[in-house]
N, C-alpha and C positions, 0 to 999 in steps of 0.2 A: 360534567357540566349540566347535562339533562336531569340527572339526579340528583343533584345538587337543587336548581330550580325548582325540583317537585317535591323535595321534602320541605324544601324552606315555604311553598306554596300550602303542603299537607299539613306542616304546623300551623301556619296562620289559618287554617282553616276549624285546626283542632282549637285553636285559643278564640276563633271566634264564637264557635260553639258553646263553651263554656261561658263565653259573657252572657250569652243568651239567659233570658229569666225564663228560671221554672214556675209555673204555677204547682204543679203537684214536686212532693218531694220523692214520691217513688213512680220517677217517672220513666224507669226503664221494667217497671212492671215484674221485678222477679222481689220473691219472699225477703220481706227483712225482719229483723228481732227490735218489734217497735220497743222495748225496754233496753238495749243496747244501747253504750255508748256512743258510740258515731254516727247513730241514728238520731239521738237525744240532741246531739252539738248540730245537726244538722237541721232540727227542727226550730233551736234556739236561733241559729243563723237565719234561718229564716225569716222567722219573727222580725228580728232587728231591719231585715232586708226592707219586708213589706213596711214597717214600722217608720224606715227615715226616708221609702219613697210617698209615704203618706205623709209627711212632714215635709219634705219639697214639694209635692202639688200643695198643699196649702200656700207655702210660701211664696210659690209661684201664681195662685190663686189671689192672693193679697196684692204681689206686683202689679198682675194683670189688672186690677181693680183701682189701684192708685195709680197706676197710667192712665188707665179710661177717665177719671175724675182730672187729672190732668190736662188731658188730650180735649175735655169738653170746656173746659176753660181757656185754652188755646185759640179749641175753632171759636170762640162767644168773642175774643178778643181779636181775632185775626178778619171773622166778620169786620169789624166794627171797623175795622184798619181799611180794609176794601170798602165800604162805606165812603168816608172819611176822603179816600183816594177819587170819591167816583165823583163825590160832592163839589173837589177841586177840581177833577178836570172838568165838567159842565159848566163850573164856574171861570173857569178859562175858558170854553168854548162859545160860552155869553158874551165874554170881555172880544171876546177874536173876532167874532160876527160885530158885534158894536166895531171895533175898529176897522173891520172890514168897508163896513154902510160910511165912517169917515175919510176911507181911503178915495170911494168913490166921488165920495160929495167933493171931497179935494183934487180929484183929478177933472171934474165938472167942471167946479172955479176955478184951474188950474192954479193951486196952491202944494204946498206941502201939508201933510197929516196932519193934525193937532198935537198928536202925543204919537211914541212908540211902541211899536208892536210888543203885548202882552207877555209874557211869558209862561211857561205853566209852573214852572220851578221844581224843586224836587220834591218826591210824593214819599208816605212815610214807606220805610223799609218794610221788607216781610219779620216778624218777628220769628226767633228763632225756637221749634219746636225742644215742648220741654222734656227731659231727660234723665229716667230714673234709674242710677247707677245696679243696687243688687237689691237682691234679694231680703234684705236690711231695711232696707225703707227709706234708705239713703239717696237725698236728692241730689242732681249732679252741682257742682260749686253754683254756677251761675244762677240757678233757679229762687236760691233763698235770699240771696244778696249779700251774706255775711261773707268773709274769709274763711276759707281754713287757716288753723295755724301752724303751719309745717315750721320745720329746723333746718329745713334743704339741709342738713348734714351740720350747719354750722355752729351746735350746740346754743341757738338762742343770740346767737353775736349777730344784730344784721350790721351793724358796722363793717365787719370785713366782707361781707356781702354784695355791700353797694362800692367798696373800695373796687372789689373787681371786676366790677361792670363799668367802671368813670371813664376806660380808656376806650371803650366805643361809643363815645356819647354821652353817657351819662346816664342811660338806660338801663333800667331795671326790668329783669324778665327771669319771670317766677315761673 
């Protein structure tokens, strides 16, 4: 049982080892035949190695960059939103003080208020942060407004699609 545990432990430890990246390729420091075979595959692998993680930070570099452009047109928009929101309630807090000074004047003349108490109503939603799927440059569905145009499976036929959504309603959900 115990050794069971610590070999299955001492491999996973030998395979974490090996994911580790090398910077140098003779990195256990003993002689090799730089014209050799598996010295030659080993420096080609290399290359390749460094070469597509060079190619994902760019990529990743691009994302980062079309988020930020993204993310700055969000906050200019979501300002505007909290504006907008802040505008309404003052403007209801105007209306609410004005029917306030009428509550009184009508309790003075012992009447009823003129009109009903104000309401503030609903303010606009948070807008929802935008969402860039990969590395592709791909924006998430909602961002650009179009559809995709998927086949859910149903080769193109949305007739039988909507047939079998009819018995809960009549509800389509994509």
């Amino acid at each position: 049982m115990f050794c069971e545990r610590l070999s299955s432990q001492l491999a996973a430890q030998e395979e974490k080892q090996k994911k580790r990246k090398k910077g140098q390729l003779n990195g256990d420091r003993l002689p090799r035949l730089l014209t050799g075979d598996a010295f030659y595959s080993l420096v080609v692998e290399h290359e390749e190695m460094s070469a597509n993680e060079e190619e994902a930070c760019k990529a990743c570099k691009k994302l980062r960059d079309k988020r930020a452009g993204l993310m700055e047109a969000w906050r200019d928009a979501d300002k505007k939103r909290l504006e907008r929101n802040s505008s309404r309630r003052e403007a209801y807090h105007h209306e609410l003080a004005l029917w306030t000074e009428e509550c009184v004047r009508a309790k003075v003349e012992k009447r009823r208020p003129g009109w009903a108490r104000p309401k503030l109503g609903k303010l606009e939603s948070p807008i929802p942060k935008p969402v860039v799927d990969s590395a592709d440059g791909d924006e998430a569905e909602g961002d650009n407004g179009e559809e995709d145009n998927e086949n859910h499976g149903n080769n193109g036929n949305n007739e039988d699609y909507t047939q079998d959504n009819e018995s809960d309603g009549g509800s389509i959900e994509e």
